[in-house]
PDBQT receptor file of N, H, CA, C and O in Angstrom, charges set to zero:
ATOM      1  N   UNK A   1     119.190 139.482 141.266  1.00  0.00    +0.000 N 
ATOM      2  CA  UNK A   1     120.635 139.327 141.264  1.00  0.00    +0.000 C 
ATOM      3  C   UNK A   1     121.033 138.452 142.449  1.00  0.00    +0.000 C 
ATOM      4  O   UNK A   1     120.603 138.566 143.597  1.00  0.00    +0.000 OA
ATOM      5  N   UNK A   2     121.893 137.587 142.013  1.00  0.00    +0.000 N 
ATOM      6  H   UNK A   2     122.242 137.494 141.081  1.00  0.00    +0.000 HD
ATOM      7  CA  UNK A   2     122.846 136.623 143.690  1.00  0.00    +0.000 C 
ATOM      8  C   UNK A   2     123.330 137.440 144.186  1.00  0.00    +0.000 C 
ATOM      9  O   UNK A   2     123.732 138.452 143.611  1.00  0.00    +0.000 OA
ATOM     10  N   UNK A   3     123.432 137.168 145.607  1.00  0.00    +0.000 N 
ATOM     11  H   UNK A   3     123.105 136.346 146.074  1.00  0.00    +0.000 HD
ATOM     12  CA  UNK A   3     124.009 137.180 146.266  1.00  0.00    +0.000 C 
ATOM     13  C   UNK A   3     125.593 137.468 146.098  1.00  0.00    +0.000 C 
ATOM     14  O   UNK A   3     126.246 138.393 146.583  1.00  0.00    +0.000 OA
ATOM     15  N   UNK A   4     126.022 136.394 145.262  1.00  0.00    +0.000 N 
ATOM     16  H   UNK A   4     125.492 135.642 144.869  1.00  0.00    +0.000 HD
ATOM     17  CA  UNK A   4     127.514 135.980 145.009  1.00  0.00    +0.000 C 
ATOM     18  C   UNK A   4     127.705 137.563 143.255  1.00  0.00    +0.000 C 
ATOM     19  O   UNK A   4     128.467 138.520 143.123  1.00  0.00    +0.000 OA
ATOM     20  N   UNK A   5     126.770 137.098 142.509  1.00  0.00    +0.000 N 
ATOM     21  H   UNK A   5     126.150 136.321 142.617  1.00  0.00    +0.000 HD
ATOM     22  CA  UNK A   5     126.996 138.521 141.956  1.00  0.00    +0.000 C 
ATOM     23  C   UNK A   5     126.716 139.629 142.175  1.00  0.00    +0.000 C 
ATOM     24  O   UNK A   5     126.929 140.324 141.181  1.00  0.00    +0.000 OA
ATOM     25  N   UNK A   6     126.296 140.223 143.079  1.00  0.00    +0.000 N 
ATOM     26  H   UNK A   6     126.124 139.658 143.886  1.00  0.00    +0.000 HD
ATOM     27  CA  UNK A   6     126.471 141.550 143.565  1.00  0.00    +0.000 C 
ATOM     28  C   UNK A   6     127.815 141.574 144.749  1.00  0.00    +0.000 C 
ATOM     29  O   UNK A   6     128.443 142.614 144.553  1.00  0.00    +0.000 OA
ATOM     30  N   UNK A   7     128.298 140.943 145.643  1.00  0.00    +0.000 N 
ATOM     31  H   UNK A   7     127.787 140.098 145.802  1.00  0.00    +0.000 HD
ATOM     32  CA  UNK A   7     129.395 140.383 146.058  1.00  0.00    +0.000 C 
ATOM     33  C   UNK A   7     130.776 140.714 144.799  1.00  0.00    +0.000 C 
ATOM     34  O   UNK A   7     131.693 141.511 145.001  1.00  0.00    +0.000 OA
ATOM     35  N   UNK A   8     130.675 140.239 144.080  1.00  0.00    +0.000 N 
ATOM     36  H   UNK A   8     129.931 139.592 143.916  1.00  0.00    +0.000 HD
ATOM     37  CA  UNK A   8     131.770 140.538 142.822  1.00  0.00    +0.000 C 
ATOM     38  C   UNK A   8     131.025 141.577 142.058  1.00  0.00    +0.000 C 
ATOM     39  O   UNK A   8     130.976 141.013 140.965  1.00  0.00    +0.000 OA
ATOM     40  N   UNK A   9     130.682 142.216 141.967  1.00  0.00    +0.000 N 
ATOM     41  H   UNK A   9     130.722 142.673 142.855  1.00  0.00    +0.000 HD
ATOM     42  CA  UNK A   9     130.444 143.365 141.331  1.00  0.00    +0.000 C 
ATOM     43  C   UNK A   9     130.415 144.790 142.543  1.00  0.00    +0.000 C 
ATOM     44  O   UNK A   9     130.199 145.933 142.139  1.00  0.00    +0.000 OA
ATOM     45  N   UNK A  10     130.628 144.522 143.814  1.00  0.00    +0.000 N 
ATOM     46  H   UNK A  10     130.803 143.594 144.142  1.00  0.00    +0.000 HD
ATOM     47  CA  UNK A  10     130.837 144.944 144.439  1.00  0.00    +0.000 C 
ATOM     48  C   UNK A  10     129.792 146.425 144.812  1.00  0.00    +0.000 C 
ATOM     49  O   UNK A  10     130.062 147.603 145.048  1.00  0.00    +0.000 OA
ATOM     50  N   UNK A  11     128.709 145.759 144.729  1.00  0.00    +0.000 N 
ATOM     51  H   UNK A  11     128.489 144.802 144.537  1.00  0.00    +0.000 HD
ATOM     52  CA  UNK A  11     127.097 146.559 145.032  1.00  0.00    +0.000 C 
ATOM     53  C   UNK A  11     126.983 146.695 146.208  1.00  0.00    +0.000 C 
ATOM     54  O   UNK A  11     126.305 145.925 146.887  1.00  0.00    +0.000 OA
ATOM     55  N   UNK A  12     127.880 148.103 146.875  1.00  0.00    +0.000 N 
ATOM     56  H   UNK A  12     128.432 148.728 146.323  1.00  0.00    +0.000 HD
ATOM     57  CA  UNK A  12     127.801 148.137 148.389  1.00  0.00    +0.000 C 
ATOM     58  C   UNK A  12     126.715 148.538 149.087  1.00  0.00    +0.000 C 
ATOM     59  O   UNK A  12     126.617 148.625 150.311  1.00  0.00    +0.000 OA
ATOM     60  N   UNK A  13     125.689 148.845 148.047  1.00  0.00    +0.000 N 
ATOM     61  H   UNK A  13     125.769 148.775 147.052  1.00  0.00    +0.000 HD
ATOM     62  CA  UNK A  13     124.226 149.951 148.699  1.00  0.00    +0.000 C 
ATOM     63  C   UNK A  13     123.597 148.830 149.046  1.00  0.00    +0.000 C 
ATOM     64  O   UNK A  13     122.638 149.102 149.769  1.00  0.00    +0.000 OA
ATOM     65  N   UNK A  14     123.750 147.352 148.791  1.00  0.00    +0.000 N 
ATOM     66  H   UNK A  14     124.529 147.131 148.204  1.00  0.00    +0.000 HD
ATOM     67  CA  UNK A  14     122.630 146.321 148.688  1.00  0.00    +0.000 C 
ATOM     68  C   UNK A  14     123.016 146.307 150.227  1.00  0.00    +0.000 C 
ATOM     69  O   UNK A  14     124.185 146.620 150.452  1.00  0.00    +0.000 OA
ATOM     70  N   UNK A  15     122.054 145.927 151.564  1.00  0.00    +0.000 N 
ATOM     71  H   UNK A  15     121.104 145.673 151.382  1.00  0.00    +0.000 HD
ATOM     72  CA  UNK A  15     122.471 145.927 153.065  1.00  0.00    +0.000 C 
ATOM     73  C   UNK A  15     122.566 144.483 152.854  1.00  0.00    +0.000 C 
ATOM     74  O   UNK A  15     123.014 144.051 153.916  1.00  0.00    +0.000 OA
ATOM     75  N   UNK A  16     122.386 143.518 152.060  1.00  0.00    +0.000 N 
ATOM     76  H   UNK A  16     122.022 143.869 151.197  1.00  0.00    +0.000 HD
ATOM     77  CA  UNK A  16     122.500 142.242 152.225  1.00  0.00    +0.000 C 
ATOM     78  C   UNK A  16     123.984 141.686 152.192  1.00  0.00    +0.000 C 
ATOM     79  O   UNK A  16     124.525 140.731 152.749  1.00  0.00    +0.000 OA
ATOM     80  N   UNK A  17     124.450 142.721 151.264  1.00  0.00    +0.000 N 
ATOM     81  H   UNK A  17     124.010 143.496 150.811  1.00  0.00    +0.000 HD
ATOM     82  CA  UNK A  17     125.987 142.546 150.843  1.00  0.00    +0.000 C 
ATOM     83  C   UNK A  17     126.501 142.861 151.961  1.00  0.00    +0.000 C 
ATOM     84  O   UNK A  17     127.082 142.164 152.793  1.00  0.00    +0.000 OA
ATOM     85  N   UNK A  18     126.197 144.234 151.936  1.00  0.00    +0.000 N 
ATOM     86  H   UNK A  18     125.725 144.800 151.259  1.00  0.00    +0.000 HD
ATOM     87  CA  UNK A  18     127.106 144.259 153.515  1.00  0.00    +0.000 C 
ATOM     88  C   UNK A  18     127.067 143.710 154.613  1.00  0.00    +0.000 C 
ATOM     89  O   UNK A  18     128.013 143.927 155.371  1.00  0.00    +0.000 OA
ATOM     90  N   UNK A  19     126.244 143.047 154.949  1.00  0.00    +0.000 N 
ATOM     91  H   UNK A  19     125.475 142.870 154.334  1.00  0.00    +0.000 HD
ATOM     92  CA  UNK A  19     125.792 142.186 155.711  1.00  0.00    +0.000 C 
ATOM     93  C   UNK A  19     126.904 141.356 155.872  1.00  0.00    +0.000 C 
ATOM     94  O   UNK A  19     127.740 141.398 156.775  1.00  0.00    +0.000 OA
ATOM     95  N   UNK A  20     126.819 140.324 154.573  1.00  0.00    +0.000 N 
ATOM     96  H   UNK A  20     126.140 140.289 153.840  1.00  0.00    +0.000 HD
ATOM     97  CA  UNK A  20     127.741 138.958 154.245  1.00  0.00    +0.000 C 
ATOM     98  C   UNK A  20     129.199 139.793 154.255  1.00  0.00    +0.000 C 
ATOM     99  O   UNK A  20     130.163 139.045 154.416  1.00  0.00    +0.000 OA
ATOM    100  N   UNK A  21     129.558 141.378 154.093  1.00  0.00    +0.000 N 
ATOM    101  H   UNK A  21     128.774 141.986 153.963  1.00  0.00    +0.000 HD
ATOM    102  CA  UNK A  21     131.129 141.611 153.938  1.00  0.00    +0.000 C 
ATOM    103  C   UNK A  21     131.336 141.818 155.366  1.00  0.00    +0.000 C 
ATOM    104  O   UNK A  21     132.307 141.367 155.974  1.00  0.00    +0.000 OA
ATOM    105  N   UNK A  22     130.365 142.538 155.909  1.00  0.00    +0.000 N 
ATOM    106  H   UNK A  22     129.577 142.904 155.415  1.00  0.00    +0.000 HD
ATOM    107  CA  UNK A  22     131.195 142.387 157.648  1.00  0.00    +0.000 C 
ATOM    108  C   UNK A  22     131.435 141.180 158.077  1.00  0.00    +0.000 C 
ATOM    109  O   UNK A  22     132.555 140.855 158.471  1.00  0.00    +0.000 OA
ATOM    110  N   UNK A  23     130.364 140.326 158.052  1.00  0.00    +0.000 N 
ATOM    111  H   UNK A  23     129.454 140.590 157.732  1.00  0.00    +0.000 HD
ATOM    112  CA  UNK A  23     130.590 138.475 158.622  1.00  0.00    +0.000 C 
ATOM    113  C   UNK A  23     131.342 137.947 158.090  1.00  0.00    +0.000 C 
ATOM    114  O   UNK A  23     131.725 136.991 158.764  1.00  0.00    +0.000 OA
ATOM    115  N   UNK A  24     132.130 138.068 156.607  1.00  0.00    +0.000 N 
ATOM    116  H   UNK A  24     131.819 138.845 156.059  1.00  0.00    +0.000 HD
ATOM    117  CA  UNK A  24     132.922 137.311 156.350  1.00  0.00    +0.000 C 
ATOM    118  C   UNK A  24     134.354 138.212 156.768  1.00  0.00    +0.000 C 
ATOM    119  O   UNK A  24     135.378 137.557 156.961  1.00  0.00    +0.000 OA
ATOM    120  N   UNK A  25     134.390 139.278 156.863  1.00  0.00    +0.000 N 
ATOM    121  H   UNK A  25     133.559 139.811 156.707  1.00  0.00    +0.000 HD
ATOM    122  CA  UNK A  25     135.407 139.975 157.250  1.00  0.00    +0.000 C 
ATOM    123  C   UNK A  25     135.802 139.718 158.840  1.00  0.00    +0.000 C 
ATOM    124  O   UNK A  25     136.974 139.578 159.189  1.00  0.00    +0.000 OA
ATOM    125  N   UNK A  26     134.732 139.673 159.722  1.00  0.00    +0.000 N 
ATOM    126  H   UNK A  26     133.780 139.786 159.439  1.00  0.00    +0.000 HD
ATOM    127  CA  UNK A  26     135.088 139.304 161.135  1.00  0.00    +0.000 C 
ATOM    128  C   UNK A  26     135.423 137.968 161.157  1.00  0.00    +0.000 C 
ATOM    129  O   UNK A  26     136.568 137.826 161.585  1.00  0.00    +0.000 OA
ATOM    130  N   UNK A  27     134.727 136.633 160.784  1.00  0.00    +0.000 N 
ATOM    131  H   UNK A  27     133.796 136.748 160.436  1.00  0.00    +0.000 HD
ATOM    132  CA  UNK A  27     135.311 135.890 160.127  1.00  0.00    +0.000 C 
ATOM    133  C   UNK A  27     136.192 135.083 160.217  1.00  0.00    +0.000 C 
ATOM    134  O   UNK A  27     136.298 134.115 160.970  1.00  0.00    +0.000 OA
ATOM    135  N   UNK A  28     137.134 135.630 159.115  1.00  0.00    +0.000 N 
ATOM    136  H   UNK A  28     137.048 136.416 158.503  1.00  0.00    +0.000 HD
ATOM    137  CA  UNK A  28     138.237 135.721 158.138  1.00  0.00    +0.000 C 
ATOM    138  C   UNK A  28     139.052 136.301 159.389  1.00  0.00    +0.000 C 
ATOM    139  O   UNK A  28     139.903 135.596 159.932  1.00  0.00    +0.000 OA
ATOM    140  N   UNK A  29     138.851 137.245 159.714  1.00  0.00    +0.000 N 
ATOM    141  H   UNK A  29     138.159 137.817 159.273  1.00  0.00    +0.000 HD
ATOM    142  CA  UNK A  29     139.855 137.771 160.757  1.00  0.00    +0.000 C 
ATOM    143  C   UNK A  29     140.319 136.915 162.059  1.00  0.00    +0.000 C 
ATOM    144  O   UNK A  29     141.390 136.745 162.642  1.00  0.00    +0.000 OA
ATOM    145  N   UNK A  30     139.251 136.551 162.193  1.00  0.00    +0.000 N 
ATOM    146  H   UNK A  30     138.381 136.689 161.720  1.00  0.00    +0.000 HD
ATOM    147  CA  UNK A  30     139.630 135.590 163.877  1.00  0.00    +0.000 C 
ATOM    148  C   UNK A  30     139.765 133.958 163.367  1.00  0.00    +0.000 C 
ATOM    149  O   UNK A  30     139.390 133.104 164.170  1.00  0.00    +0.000 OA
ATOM    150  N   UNK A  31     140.260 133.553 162.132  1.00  0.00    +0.000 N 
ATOM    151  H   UNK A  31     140.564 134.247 161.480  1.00  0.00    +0.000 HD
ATOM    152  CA  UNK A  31     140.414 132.807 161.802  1.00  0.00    +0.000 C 
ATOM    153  C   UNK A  31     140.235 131.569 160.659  1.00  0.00    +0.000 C 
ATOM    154  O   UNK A  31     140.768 130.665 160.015  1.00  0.00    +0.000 OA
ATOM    155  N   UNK A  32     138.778 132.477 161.041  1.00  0.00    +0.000 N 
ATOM    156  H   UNK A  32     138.345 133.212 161.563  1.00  0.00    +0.000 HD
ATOM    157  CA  UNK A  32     138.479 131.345 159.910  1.00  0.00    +0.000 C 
ATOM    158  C   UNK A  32     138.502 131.263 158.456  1.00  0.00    +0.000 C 
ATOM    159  O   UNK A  32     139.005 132.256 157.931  1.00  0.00    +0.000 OA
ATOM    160  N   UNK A  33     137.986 130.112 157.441  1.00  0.00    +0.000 N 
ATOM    161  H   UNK A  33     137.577 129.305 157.867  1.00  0.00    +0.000 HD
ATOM    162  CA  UNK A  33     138.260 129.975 156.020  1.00  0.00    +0.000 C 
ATOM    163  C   UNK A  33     136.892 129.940 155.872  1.00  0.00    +0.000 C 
ATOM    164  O   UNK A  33     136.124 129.098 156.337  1.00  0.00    +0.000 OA
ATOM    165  N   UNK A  34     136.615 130.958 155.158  1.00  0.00    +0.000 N 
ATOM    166  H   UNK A  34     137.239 131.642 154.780  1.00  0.00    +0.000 HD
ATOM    167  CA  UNK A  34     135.486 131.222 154.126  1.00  0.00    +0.000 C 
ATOM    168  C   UNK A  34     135.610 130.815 152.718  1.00  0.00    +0.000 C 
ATOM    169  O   UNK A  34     136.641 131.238 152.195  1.00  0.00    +0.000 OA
ATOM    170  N   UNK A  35     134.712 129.988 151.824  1.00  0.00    +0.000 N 
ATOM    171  H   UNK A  35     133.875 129.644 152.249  1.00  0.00    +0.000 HD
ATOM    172  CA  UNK A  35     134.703 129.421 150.587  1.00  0.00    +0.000 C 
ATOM    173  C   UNK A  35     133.281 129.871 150.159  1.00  0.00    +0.000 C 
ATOM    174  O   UNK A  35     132.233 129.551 150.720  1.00  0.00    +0.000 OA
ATOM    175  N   UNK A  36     133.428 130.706 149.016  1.00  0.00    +0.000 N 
ATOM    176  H   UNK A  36     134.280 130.966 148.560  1.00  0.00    +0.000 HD
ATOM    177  CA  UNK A  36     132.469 130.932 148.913  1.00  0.00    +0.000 C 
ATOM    178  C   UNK A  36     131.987 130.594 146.876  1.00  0.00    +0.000 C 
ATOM    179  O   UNK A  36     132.482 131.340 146.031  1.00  0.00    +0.000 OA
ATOM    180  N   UNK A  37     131.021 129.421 146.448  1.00  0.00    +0.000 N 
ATOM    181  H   UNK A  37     130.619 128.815 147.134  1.00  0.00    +0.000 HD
ATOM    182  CA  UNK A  37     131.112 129.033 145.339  1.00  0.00    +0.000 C 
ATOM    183  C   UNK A  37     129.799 129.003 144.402  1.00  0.00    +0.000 C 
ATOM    184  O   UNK A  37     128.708 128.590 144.794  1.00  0.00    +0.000 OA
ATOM    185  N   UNK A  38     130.036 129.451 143.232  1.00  0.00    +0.000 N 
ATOM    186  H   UNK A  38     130.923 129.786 142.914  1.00  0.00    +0.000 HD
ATOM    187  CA  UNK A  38     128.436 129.258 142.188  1.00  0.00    +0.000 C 
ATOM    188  C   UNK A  38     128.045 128.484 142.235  1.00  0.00    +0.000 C 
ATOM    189  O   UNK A  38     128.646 127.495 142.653  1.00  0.00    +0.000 OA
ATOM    190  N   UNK A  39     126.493 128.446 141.741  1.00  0.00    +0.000 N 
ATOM    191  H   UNK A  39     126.005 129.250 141.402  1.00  0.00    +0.000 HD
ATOM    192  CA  UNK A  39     126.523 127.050 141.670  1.00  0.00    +0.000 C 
ATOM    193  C   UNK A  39     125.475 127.357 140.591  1.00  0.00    +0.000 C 
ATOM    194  O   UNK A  39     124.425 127.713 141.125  1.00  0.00    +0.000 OA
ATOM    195  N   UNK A  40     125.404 127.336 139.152  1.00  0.00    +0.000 N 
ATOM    196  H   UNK A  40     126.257 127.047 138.718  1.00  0.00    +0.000 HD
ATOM    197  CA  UNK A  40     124.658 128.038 138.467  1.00  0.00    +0.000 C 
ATOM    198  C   UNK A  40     123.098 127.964 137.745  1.00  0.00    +0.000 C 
ATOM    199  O   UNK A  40     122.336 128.635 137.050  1.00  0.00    +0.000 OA
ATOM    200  N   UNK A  41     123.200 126.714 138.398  1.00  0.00    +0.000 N 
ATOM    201  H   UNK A  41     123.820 126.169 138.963  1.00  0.00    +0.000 HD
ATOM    202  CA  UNK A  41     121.473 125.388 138.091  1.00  0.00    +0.000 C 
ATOM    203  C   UNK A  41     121.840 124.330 138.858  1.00  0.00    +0.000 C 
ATOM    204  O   UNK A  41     122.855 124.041 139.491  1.00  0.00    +0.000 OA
ATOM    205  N   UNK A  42     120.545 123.695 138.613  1.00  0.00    +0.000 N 
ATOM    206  H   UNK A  42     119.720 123.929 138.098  1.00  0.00    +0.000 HD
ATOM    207  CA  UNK A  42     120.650 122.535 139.035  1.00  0.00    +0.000 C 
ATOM    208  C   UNK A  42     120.670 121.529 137.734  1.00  0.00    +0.000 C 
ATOM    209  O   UNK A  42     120.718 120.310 137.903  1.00  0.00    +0.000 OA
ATOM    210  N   UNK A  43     120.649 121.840 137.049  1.00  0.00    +0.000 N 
ATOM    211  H   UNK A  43     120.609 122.829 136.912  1.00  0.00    +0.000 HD
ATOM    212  CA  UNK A  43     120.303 121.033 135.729  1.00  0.00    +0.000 C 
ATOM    213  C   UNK A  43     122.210 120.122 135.504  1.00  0.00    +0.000 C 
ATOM    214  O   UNK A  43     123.335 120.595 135.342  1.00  0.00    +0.000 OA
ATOM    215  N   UNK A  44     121.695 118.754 135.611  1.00  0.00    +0.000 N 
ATOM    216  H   UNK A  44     120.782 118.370 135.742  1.00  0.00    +0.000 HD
ATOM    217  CA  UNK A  44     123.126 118.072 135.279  1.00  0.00    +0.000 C 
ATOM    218  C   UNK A  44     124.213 118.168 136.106  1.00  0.00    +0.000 C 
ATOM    219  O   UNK A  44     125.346 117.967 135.670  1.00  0.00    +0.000 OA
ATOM    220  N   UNK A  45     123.924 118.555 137.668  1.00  0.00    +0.000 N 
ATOM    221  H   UNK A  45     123.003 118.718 138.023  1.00  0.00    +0.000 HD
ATOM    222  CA  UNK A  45     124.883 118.668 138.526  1.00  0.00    +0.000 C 
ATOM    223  C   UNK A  45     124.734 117.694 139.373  1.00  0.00    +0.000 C 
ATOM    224  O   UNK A  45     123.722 117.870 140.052  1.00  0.00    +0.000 OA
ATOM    225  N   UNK A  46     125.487 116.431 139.716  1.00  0.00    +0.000 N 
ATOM    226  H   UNK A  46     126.309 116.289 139.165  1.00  0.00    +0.000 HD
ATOM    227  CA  UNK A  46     125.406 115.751 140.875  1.00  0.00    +0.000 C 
ATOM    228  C   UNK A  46     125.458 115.904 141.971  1.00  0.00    +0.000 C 
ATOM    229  O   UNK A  46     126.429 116.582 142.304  1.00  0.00    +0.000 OA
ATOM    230  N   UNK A  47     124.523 115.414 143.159  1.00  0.00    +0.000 N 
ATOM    231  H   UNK A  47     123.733 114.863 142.889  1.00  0.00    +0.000 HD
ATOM    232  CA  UNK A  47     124.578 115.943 144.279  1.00  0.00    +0.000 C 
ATOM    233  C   UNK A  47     123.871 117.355 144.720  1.00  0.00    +0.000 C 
ATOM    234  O   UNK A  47     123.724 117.650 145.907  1.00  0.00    +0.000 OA
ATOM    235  N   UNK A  48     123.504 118.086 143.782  1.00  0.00    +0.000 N 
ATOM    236  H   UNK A  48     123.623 117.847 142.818  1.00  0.00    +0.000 HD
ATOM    237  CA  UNK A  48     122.998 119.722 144.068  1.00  0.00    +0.000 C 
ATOM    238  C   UNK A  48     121.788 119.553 144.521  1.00  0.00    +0.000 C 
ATOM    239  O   UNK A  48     121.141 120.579 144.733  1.00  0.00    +0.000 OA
ATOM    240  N   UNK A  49     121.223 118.379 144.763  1.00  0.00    +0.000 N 
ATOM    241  H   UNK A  49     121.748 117.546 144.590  1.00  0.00    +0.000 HD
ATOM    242  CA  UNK A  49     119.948 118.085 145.476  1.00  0.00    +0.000 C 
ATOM    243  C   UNK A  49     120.189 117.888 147.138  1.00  0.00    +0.000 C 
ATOM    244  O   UNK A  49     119.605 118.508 148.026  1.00  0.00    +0.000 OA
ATOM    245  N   UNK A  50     121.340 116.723 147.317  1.00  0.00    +0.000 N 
ATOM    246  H   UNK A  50     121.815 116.219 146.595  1.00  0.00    +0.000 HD
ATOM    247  CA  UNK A  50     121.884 116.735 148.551  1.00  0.00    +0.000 C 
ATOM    248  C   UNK A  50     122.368 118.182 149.012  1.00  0.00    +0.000 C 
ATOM    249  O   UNK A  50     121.928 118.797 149.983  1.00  0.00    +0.000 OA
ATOM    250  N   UNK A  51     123.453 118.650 148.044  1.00  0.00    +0.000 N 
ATOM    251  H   UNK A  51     123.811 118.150 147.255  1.00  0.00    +0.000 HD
ATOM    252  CA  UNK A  51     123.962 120.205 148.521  1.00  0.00    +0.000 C 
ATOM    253  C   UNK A  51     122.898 121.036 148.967  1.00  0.00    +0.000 C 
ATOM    254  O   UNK A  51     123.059 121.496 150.098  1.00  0.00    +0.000 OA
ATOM    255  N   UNK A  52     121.552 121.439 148.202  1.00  0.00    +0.000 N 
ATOM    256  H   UNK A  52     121.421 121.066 147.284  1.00  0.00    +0.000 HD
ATOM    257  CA  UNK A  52     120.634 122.499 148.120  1.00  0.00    +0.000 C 
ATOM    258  C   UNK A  52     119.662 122.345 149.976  1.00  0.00    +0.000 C 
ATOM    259  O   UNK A  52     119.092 123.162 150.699  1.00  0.00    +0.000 OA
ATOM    260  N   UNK A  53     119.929 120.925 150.059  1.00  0.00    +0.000 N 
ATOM    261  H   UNK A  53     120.392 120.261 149.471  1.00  0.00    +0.000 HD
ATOM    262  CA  UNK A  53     119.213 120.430 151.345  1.00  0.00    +0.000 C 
ATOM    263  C   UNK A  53     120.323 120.469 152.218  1.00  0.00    +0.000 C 
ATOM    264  O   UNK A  53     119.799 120.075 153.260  1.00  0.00    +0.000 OA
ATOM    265  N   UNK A  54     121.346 120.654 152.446  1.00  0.00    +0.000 N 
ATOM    266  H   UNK A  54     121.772 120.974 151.600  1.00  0.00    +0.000 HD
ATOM    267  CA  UNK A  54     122.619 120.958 153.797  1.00  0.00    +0.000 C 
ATOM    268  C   UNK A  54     122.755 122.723 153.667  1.00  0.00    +0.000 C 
ATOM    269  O   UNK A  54     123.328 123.446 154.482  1.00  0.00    +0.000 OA
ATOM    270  N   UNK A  55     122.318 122.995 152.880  1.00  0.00    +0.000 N 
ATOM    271  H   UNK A  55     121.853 122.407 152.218  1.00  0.00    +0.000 HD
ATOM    272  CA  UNK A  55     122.578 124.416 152.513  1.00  0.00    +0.000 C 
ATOM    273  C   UNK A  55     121.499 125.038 153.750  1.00  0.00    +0.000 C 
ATOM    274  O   UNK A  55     121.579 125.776 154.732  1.00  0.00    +0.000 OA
ATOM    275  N   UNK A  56     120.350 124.155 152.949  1.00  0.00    +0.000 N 
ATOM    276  H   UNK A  56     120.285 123.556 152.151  1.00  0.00    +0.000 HD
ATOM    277  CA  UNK A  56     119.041 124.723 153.691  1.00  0.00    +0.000 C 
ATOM    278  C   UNK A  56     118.771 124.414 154.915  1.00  0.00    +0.000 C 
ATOM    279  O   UNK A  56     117.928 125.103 155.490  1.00  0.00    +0.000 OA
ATOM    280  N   UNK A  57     119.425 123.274 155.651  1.00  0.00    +0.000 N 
ATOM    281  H   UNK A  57     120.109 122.714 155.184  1.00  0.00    +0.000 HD
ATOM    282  CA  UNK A  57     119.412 122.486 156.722  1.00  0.00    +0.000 C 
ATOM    283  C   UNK A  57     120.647 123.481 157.744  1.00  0.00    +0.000 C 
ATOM    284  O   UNK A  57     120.504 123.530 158.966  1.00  0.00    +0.000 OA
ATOM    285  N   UNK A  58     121.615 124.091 157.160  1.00  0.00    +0.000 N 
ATOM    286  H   UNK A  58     121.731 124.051 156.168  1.00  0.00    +0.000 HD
ATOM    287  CA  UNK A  58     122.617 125.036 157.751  1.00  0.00    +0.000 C 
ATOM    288  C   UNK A  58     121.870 126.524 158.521  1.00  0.00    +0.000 C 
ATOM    289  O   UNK A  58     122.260 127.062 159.557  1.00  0.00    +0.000 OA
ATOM    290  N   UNK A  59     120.874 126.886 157.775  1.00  0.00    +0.000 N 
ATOM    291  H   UNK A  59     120.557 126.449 156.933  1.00  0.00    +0.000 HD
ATOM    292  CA  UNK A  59     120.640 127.891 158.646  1.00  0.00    +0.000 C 
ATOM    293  C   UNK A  59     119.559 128.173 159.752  1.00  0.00    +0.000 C 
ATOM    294  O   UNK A  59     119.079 129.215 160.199  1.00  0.00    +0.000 OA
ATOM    295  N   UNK A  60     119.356 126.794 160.027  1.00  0.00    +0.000 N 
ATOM    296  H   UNK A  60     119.746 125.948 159.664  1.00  0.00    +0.000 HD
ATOM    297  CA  UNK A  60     118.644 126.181 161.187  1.00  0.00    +0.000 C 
ATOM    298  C   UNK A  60     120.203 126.348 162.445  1.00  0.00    +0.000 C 
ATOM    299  O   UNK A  60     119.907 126.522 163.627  1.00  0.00    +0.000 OA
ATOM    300  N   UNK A  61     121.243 126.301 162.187  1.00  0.00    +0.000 N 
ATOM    301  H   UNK A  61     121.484 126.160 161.226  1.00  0.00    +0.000 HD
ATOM    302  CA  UNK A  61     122.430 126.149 162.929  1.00  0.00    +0.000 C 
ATOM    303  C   UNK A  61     122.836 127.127 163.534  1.00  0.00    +0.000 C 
ATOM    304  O   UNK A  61     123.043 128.080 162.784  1.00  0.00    +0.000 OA
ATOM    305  N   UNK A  62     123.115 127.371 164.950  1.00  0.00    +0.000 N 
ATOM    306  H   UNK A  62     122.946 126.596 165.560  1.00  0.00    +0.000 HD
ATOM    307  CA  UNK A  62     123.731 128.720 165.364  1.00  0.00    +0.000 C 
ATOM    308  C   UNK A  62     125.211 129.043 164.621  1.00  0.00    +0.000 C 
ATOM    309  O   UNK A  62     126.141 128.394 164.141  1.00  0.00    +0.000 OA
ATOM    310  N   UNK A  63     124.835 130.485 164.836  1.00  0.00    +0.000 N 
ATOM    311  H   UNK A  63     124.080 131.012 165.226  1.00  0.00    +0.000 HD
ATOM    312  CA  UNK A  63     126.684 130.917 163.981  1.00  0.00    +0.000 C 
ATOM    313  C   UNK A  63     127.214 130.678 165.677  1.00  0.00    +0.000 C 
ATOM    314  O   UNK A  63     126.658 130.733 166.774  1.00  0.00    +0.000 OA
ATOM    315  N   UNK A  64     128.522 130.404 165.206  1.00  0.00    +0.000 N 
ATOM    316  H   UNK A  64     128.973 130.359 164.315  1.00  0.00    +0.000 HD
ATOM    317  CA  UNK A  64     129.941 129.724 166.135  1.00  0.00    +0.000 C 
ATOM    318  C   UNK A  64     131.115 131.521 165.593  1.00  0.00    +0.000 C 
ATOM    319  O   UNK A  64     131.574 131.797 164.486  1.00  0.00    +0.000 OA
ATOM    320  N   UNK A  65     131.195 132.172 166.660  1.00  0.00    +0.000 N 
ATOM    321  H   UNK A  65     130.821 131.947 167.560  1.00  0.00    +0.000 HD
ATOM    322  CA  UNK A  65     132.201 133.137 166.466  1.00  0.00    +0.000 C 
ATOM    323  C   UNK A  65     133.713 132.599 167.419  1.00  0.00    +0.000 C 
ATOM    324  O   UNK A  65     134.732 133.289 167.402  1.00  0.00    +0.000 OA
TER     325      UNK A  65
């Protein structure tokens, strides 16, 4: 299961979820804009090659609170 669907189905036992609901909740609170989007293949999507590599290249990055 994603990430993003257990997130909307609201699977609070998963610690991964909760994980992503406190961080986006602290967040969200001190300011910032969280976007959070499917992305459901790669098949016929432009760019999801560039995207899939900034995605992956992002969590080389310190989090900024």
């Amino acid at each position: 299961m994603s990430g993003l669907q257990a997130l909307s189905d609201l699977k609070l036992e998963i610690h991964f979820v909760q994980n992503i609901i406190k961080d986006y909740t602290h967040l969200t609170n001190s300011g910032k804009t969280i976007i959070l989007c499917w992305i459901p293949s790669y098949v016929n999507i432009v760019g999801n090659e560039r995207a899939d590599t900034a995605a992956k290249s992002a969590l080389s990055l310190p989090i900024t609170k």
